[in-house]
Backbone as CSV, one residue per row, in Angstrom:
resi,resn,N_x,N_y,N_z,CA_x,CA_y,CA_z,C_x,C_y,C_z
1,UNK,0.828,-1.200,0.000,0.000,0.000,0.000,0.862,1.249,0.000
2,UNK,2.027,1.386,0.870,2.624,2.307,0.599,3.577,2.560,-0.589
3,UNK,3.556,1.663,-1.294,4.432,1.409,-2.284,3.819,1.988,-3.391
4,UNK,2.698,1.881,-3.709,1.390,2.321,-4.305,1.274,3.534,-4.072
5,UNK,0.871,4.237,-3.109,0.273,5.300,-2.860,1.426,6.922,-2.431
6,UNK,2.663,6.101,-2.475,3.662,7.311,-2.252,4.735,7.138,-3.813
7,UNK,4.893,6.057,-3.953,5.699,5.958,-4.847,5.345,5.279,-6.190
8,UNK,4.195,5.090,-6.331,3.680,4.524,-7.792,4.487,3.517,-7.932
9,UNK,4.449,2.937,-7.044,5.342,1.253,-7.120,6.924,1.299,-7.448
10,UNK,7.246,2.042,-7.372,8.606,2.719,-8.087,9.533,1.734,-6.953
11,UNK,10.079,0.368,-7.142,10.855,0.023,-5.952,11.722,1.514,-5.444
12,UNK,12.836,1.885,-6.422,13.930,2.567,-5.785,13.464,3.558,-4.993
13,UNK,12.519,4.110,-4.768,12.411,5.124,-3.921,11.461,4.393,-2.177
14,UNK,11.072,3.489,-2.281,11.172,3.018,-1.121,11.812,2.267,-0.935
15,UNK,12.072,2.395,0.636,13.412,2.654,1.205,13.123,1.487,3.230
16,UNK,12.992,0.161,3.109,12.742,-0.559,4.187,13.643,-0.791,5.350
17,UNK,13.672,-1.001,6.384,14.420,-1.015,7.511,15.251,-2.856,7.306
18,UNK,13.882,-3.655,7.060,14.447,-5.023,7.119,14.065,-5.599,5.708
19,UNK,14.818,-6.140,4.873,14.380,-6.736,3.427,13.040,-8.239,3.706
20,UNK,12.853,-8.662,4.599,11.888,-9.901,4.826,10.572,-9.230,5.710
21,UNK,9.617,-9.380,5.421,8.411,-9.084,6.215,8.378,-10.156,7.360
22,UNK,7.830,-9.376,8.643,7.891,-10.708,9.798,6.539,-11.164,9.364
23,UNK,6.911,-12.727,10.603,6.367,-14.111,10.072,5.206,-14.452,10.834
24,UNK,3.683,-14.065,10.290,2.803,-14.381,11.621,2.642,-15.706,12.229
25,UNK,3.418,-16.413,11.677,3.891,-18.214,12.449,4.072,-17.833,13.498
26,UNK,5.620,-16.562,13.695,6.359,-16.659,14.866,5.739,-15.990,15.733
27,UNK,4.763,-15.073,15.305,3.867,-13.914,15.917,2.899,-14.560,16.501
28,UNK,2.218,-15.679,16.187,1.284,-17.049,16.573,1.939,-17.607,17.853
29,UNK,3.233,-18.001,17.473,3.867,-18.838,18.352,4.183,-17.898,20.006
30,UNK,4.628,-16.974,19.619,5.053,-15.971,21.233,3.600,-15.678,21.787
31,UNK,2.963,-15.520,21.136,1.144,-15.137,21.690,1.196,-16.841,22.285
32,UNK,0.972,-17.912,21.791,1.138,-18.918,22.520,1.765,-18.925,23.687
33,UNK,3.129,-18.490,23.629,3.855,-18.911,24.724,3.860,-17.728,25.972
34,UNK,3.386,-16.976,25.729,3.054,-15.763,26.628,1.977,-16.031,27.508
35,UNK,0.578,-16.747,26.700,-0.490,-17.471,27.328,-0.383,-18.401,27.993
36,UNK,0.859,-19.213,27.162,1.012,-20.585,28.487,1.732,-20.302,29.601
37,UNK,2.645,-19.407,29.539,3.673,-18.900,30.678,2.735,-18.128,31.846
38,UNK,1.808,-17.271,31.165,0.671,-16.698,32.137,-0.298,-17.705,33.090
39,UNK,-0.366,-18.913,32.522,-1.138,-20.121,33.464,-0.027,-21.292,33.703
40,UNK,1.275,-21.255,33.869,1.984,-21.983,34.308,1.944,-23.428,33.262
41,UNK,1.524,-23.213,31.766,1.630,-24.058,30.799,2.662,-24.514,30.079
42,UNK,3.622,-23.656,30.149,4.844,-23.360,29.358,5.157,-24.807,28.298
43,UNK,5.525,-25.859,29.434,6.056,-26.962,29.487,4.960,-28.236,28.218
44,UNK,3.403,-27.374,28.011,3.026,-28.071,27.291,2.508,-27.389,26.374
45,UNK,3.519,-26.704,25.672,3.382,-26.150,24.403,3.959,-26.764,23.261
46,UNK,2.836,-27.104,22.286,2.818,-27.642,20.764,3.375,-26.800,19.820
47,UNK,4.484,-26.912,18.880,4.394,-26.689,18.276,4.759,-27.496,17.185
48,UNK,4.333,-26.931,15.690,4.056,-26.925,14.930,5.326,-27.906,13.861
49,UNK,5.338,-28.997,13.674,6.631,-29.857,12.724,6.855,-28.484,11.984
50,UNK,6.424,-28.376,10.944,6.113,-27.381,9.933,7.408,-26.000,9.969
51,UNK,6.564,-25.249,11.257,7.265,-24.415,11.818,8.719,-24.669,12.220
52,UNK,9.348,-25.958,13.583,10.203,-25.695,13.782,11.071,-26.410,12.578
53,UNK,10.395,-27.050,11.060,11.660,-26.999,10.410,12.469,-25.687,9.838
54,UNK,11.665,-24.639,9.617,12.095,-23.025,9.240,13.098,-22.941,10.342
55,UNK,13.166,-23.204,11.619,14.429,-22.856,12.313,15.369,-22.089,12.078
56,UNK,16.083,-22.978,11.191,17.535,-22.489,10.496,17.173,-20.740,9.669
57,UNK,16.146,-21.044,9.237,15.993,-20.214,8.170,15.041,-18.289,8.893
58,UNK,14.303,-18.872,10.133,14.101,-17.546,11.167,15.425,-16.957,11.784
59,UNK,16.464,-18.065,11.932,17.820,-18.177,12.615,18.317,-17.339,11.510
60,UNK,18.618,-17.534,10.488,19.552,-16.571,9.627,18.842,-15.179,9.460
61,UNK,17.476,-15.128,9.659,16.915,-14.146,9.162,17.616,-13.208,10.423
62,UNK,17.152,-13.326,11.459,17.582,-12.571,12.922,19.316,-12.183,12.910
63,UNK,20.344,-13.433,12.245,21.438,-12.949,12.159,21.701,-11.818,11.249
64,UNK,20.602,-11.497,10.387,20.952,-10.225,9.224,20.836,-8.992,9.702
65,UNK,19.928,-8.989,11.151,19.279,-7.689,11.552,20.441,-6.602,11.601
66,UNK,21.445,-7.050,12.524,22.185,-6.204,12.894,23.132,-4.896,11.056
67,UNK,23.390,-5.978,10.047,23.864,-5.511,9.046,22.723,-4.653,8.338
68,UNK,21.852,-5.073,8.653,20.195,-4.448,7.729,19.891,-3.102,8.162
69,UNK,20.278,-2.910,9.493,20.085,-1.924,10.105,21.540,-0.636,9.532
70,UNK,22.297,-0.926,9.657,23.531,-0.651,9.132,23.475,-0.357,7.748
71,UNK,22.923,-0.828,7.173,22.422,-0.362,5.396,21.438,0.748,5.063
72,UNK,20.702,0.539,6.139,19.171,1.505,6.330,20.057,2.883,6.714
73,UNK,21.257,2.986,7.563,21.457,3.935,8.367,22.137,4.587,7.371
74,UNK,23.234,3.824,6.153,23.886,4.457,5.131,23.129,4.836,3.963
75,UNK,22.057,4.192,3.787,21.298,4.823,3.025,20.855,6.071,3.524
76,UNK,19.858,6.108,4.773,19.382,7.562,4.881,20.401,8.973,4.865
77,UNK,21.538,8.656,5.127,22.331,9.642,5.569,23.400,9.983,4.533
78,UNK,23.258,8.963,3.691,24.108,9.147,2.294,22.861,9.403,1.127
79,UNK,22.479,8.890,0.811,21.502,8.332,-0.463,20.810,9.631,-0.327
80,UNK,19.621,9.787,0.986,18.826,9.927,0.875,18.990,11.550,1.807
81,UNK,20.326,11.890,2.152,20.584,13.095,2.967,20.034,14.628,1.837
82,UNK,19.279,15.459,2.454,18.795,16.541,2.530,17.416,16.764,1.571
83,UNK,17.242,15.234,1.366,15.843,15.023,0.219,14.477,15.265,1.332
84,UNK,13.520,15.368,0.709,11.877,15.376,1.654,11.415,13.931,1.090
85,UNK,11.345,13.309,2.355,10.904,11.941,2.724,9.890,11.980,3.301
86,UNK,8.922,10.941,3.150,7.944,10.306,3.884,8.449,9.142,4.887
87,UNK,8.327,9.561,6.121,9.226,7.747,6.924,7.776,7.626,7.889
88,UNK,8.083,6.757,7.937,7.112,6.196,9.284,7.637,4.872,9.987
89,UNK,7.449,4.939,11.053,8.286,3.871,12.104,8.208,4.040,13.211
90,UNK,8.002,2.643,14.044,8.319,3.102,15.408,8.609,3.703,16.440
91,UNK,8.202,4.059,17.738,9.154,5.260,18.383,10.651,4.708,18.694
92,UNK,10.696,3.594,19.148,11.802,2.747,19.436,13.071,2.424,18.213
93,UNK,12.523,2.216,17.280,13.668,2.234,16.414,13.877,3.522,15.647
94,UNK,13.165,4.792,15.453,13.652,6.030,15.522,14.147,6.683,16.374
95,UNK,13.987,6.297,17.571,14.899,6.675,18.671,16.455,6.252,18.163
96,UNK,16.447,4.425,18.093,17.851,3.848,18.140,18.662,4.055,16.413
97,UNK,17.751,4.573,15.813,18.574,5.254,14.494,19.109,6.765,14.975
98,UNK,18.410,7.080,15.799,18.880,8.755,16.091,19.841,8.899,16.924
99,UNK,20.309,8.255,17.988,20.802,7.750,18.578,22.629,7.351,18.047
100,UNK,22.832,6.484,16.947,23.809,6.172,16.218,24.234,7.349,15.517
101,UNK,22.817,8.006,15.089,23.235,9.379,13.854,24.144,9.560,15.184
102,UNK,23.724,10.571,15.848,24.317,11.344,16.643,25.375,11.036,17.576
103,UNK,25.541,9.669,17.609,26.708,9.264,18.290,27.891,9.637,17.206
104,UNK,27.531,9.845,16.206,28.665,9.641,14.984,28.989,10.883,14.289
105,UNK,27.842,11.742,14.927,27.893,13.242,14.949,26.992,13.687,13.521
106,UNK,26.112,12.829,13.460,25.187,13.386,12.021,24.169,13.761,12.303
107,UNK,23.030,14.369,11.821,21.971,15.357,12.441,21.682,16.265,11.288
108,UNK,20.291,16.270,11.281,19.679,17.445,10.093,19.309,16.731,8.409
109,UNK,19.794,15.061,8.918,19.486,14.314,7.498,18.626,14.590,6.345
110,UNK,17.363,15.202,6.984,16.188,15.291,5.637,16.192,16.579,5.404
111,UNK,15.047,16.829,4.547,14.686,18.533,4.234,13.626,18.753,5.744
112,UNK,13.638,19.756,6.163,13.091,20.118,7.111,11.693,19.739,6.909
113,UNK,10.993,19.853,6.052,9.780,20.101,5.682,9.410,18.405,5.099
114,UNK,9.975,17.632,5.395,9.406,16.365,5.168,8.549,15.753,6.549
115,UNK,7.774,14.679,5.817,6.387,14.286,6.400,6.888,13.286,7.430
116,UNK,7.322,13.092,8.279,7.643,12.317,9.361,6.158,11.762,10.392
117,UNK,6.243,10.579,10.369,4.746,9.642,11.306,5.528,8.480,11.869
118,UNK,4.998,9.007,13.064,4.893,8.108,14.025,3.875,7.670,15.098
119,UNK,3.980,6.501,15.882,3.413,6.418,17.006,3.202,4.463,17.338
120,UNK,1.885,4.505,17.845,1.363,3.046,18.721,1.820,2.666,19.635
121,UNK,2.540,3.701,20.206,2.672,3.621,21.817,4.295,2.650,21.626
122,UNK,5.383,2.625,23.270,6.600,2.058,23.029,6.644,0.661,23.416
123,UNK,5.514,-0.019,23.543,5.868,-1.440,23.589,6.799,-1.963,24.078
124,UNK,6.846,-1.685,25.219,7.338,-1.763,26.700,9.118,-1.580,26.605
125,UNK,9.444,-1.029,25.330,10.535,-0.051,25.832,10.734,0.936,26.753
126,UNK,11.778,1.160,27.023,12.097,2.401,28.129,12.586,3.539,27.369
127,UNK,12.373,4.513,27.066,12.966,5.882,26.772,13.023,7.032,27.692
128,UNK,13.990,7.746,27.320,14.233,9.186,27.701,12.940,9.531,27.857
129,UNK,12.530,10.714,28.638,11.619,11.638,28.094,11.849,12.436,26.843
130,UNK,13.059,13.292,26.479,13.627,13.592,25.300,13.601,13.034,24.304
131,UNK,12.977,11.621,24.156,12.901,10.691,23.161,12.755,11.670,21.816
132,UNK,11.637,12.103,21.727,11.162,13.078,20.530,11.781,14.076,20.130
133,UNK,13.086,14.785,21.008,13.930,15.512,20.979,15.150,15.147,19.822
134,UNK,15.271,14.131,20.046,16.565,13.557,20.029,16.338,13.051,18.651
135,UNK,15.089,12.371,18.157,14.483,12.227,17.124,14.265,12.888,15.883
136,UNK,13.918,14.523,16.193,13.690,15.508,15.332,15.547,15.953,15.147
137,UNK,16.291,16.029,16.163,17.540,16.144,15.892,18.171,15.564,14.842
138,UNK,17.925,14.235,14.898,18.650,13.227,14.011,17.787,13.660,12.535
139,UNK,16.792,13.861,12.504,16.368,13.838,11.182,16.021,15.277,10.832
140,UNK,16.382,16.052,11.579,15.982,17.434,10.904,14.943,18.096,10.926
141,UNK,14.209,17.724,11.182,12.250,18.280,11.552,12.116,18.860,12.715
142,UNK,11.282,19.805,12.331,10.042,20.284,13.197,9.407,19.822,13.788
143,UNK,8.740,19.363,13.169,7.536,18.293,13.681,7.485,17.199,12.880
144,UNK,6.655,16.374,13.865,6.917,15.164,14.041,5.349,14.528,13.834
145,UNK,4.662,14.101,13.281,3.353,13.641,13.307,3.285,12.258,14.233
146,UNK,2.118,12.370,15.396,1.890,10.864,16.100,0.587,10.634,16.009
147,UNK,0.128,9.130,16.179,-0.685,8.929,15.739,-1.337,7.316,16.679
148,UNK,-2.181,7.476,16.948,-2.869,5.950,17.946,-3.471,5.136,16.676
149,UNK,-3.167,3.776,16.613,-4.012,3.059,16.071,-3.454,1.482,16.294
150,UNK,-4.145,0.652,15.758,-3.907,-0.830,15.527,-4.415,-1.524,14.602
151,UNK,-3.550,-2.807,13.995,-3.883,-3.447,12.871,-4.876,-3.810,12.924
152,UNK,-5.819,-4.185,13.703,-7.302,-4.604,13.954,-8.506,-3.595,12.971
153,UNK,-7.564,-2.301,13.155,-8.983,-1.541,12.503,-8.284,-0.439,11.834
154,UNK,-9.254,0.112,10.724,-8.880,1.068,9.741,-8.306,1.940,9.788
155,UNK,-8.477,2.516,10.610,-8.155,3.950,11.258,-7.002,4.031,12.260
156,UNK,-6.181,5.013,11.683,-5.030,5.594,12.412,-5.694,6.841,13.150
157,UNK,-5.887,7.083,14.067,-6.196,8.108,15.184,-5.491,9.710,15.301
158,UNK,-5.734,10.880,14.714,-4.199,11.766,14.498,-4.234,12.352,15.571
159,UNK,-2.718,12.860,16.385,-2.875,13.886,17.451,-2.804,14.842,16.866
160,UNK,-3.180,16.391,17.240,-3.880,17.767,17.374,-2.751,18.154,18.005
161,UNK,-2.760,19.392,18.189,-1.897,20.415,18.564,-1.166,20.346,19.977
162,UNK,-2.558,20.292,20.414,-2.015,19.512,22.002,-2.106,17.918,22.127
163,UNK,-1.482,17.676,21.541,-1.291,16.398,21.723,-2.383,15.441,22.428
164,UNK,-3.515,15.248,21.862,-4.333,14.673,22.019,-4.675,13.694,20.798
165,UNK,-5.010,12.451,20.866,-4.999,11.782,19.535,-6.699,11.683,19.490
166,UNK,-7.194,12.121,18.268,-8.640,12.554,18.156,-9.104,10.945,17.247
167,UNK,-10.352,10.558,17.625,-10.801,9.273,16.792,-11.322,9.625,15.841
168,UNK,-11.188,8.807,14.680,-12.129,8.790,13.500,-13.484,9.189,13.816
169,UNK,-14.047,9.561,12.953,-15.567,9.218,13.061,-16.262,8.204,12.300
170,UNK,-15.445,7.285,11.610,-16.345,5.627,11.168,-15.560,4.865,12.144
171,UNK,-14.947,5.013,13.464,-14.557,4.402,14.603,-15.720,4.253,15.801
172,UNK,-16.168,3.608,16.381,-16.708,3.970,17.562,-15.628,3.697,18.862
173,UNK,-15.170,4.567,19.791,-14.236,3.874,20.813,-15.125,3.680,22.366
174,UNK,-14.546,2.817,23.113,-15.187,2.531,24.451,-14.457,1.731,25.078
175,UNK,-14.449,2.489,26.053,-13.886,2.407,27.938,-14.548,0.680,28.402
176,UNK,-13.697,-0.107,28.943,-14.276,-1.033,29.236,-13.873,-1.446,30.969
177,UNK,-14.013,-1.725,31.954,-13.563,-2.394,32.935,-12.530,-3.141,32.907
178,UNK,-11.170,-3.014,33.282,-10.000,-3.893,32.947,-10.275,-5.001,33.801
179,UNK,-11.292,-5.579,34.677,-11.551,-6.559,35.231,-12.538,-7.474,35.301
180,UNK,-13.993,-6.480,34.726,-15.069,-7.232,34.422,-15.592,-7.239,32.830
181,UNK,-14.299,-5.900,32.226,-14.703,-6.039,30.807,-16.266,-5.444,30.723
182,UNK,-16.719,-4.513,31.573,-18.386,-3.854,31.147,-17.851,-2.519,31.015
183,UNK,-18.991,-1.962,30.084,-18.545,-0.760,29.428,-18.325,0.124,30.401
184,UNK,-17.922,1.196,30.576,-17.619,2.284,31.336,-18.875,3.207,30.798
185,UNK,-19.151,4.424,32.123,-19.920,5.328,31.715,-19.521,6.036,30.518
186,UNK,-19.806,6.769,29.350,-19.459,7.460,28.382,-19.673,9.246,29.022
187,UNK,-19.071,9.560,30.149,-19.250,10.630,30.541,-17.884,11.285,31.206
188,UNK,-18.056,12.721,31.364,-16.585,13.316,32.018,-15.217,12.352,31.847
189,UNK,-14.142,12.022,31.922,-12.868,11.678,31.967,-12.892,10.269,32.609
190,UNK,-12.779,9.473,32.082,-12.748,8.303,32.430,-11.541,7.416,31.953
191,UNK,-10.583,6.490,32.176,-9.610,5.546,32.087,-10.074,4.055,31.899
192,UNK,-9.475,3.597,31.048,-10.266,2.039,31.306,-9.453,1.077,29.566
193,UNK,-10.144,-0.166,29.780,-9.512,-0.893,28.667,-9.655,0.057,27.068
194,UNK,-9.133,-0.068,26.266,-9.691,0.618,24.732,-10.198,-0.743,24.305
195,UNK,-11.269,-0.324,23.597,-11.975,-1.022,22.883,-12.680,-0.351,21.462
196,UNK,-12.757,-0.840,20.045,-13.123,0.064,19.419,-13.799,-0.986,17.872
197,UNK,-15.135,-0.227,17.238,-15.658,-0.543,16.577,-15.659,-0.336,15.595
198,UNK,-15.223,-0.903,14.035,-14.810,-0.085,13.094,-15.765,-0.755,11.701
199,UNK,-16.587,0.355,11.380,-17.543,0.751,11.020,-16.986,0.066,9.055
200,UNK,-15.483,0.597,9.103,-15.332,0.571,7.502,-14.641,-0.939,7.072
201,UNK,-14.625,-1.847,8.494,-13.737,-2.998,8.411,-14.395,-4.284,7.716
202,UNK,-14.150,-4.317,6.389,-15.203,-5.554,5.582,-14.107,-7.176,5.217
203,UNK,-13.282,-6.771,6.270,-12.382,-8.796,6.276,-12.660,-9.316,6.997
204,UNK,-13.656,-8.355,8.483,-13.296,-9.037,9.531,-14.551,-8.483,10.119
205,UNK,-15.584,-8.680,11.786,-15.759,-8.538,11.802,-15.397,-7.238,12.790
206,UNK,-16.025,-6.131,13.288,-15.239,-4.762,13.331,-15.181,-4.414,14.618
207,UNK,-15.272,-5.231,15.676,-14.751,-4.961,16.620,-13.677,-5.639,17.189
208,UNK,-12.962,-5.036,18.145,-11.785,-5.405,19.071,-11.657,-4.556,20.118
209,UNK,-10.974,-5.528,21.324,-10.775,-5.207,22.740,-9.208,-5.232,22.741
210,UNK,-9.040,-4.205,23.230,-6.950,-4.058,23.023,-6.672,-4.285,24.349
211,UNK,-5.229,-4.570,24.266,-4.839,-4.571,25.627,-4.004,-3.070,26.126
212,UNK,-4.986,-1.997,25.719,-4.221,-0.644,26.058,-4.801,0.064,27.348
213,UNK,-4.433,0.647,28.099,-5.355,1.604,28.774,-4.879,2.836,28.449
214,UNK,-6.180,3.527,28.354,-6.633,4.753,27.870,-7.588,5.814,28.621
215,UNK,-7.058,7.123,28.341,-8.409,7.967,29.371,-8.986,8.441,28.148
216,UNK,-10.041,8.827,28.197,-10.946,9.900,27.420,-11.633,10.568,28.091
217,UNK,-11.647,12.007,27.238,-12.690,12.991,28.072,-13.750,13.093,27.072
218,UNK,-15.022,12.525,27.734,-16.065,12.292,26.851,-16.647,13.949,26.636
219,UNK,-16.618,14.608,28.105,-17.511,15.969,28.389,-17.240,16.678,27.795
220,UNK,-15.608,17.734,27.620,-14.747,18.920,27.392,-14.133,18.835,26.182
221,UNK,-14.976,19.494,25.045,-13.874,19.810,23.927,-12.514,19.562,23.676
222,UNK,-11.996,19.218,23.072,-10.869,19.583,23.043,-10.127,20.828,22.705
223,UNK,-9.151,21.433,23.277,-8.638,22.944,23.213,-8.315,23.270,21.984
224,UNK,-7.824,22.363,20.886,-7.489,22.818,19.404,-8.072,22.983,18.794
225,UNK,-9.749,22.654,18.978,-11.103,23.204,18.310,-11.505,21.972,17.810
226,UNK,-11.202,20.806,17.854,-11.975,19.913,16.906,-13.318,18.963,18.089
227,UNK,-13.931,18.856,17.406,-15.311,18.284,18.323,-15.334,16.984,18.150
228,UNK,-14.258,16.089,17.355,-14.120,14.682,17.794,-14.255,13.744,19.298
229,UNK,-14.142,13.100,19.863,-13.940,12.351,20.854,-12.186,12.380,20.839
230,UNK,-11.728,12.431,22.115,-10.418,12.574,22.122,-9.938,11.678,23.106
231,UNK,-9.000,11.271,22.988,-7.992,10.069,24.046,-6.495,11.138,24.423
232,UNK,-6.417,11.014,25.546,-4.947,11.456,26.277,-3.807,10.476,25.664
233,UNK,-3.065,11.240,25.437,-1.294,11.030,24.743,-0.952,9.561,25.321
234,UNK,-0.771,10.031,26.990,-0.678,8.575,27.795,-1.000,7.488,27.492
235,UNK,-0.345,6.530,26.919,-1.123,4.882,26.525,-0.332,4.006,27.627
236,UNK,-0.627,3.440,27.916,-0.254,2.009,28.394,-0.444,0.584,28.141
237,UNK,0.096,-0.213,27.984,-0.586,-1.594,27.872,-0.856,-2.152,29.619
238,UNK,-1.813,-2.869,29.347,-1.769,-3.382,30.714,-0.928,-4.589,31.106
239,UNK,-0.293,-5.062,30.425,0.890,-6.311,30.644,1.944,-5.225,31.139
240,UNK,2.245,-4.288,30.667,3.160,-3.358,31.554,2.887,-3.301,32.658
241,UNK,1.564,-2.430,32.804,1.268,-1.691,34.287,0.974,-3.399,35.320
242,UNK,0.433,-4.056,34.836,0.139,-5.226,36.096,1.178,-6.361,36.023
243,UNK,2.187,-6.202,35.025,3.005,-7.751,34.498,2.521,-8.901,34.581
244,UNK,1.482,-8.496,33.813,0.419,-9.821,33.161,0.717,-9.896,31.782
245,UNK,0.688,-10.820,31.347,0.703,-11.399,29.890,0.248,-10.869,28.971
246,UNK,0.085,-10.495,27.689,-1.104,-9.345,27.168,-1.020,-10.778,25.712
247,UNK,-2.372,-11.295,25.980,-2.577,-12.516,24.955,-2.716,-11.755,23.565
248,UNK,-3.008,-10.331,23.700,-3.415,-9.945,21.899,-2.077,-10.170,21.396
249,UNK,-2.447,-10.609,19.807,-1.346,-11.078,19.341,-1.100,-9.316,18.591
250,UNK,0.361,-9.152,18.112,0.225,-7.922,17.502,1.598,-7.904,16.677
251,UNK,1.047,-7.217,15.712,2.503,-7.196,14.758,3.632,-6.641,15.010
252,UNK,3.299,-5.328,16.007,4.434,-4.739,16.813,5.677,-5.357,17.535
253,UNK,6.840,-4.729,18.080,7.926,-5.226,18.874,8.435,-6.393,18.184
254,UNK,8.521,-6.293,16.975,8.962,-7.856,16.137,10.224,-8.485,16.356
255,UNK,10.925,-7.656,16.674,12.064,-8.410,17.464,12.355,-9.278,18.396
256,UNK,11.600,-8.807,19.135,11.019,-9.395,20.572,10.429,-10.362,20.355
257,UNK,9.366,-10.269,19.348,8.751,-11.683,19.046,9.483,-12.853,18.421
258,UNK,10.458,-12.630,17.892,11.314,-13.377,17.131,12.244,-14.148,18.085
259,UNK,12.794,-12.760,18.573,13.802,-13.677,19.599,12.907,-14.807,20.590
260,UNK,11.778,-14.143,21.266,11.409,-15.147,22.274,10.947,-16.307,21.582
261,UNK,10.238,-16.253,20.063,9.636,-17.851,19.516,11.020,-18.209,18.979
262,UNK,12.044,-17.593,18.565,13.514,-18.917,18.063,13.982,-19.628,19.618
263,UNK,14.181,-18.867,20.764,14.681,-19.225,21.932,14.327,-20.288,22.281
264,UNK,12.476,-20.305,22.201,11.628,-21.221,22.724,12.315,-22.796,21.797
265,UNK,12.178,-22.125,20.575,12.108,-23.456,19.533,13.399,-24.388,19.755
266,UNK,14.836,-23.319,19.902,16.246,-23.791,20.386,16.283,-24.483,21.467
267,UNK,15.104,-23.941,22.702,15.002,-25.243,23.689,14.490,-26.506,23.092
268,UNK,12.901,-26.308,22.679,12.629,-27.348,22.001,13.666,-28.591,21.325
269,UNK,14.780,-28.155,20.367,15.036,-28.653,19.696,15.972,-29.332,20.551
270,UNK,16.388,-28.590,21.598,17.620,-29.232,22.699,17.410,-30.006,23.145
């Protein structure tokens, strides 16, 4: 889609972090093992012939990361230094690209005026507060576009001026009880599970319960003028805040997912 819609399919001008798309096998498999580890199952987890013959072949993929990353970094800063780019990525690995720039003393890479997006919260990384600082440094911008959403549903969520991320309106969102799972009042400022209904979603059916917590102020405008429904900056997952397991499976933190389903499989195979 983005390949399409920014670059008329044009390979050379997009520009990927990792040459292999991750593997929802392995993304299957850590959601497994996260669930069994959460009920003391660990020990009777199945997997898949199929799967652990790829082994070797998830194994080489993970050994490329480190050089892939290293290619991405000479490209942007050679190739692609003082052009207006479209990037979008993680907070976590725009942090750890900005990070290297600047260890190495580079800074100001793009045209000022390029379209920079980010967001979906840090997936239980740790950052600076400066994170976003340090970010616009390395790449040269102003601003920085963030944005709430998940693969579940259509809609990317945009933040506003004050940093508030405003919902669609073919979204419905709702507050749920992080313990009994019943809706929350839809009134004044409230915190609770996200949950959200998506009106334009025709693969699937259009709701989902995330594992985020979220406040919304149902009552009070928001200050930048828009009359959407608005969610506070603040996200959390709740496997963070309680160190509980968070069973949604998600395409995010792919590293993480990789390493923990090869680890698992390397015991297995031991």
């Amino acid at each position: 889609m983005l390949k399409r819609s920014f670059t008329g399919g044009d390979e050379s001008r997009f520009h990927a972090l990792y040459t292999e798309e991750v593997s929802a096998d392995l993304m299957f498999l850590a959601s497994k093992l996260r669930r069994a580890a959460s009920r003391g199952e660990l020990d009777r987890v199945q997997v898949d012939p199929k799967l652990l013959a790829r082994k070797s072949e998830f194994e080489a993929m993970e050994a490329r990361r480190p050089q892939e990353m290293a290619a991405f970094f000479e490209r942007c800063t050679r190739q692609l230094a003082g052009r207006r780019v479209f990037m979008t990525g993680a907070y976590h690995l725009m942090y750890e690209l900005a990070v290297e720039g600047l260890k190495r003393g580079v800074k100001n890479v793009f045209a000022v005026d390029s379209a920079i997006l980010t967001g979906g919260g840090l997936k239980g990384f740790v950052l600076p507060e400066n994170y976003m600082d340090v970010i616009k440094e390395f790449l040269g911008v102003d601003r920085i576009q963030e944005g709430y959403g998940m693969s579940e549903i259509s809609a990317f969520h945009w933040a506003c001026d004050e940093g508030r991320y405003h919902v669609q309106p073919w979204v419905i969102p709702f507050l749920l009880d992080p313990d009994t799972s019943e809706p929350l009042p839809r009134e004044g400022v409230r915190t609770g599970r996200a949950a959200f209904y998506d009106f334009l979603n025709r693969s699937h059916w259009g709701g989902v319960i995330s594992g985020d917590e979220i406040t919304i102020d149902w009552s009070a405008p928001c200050r930048c003028g828009l009359a959407s429904v608005h969610i506070a900056h603040e996200i959390m997952r709740y496997s963070e805040k309680k160190g509980a397991p968070d069973d949604r499976i998600s395409c995010s933190a792919t590293e993480e997912v990789k390493t923990e389903a090869l680890r698992f499989m390397q015991g297995t195979l031991g």
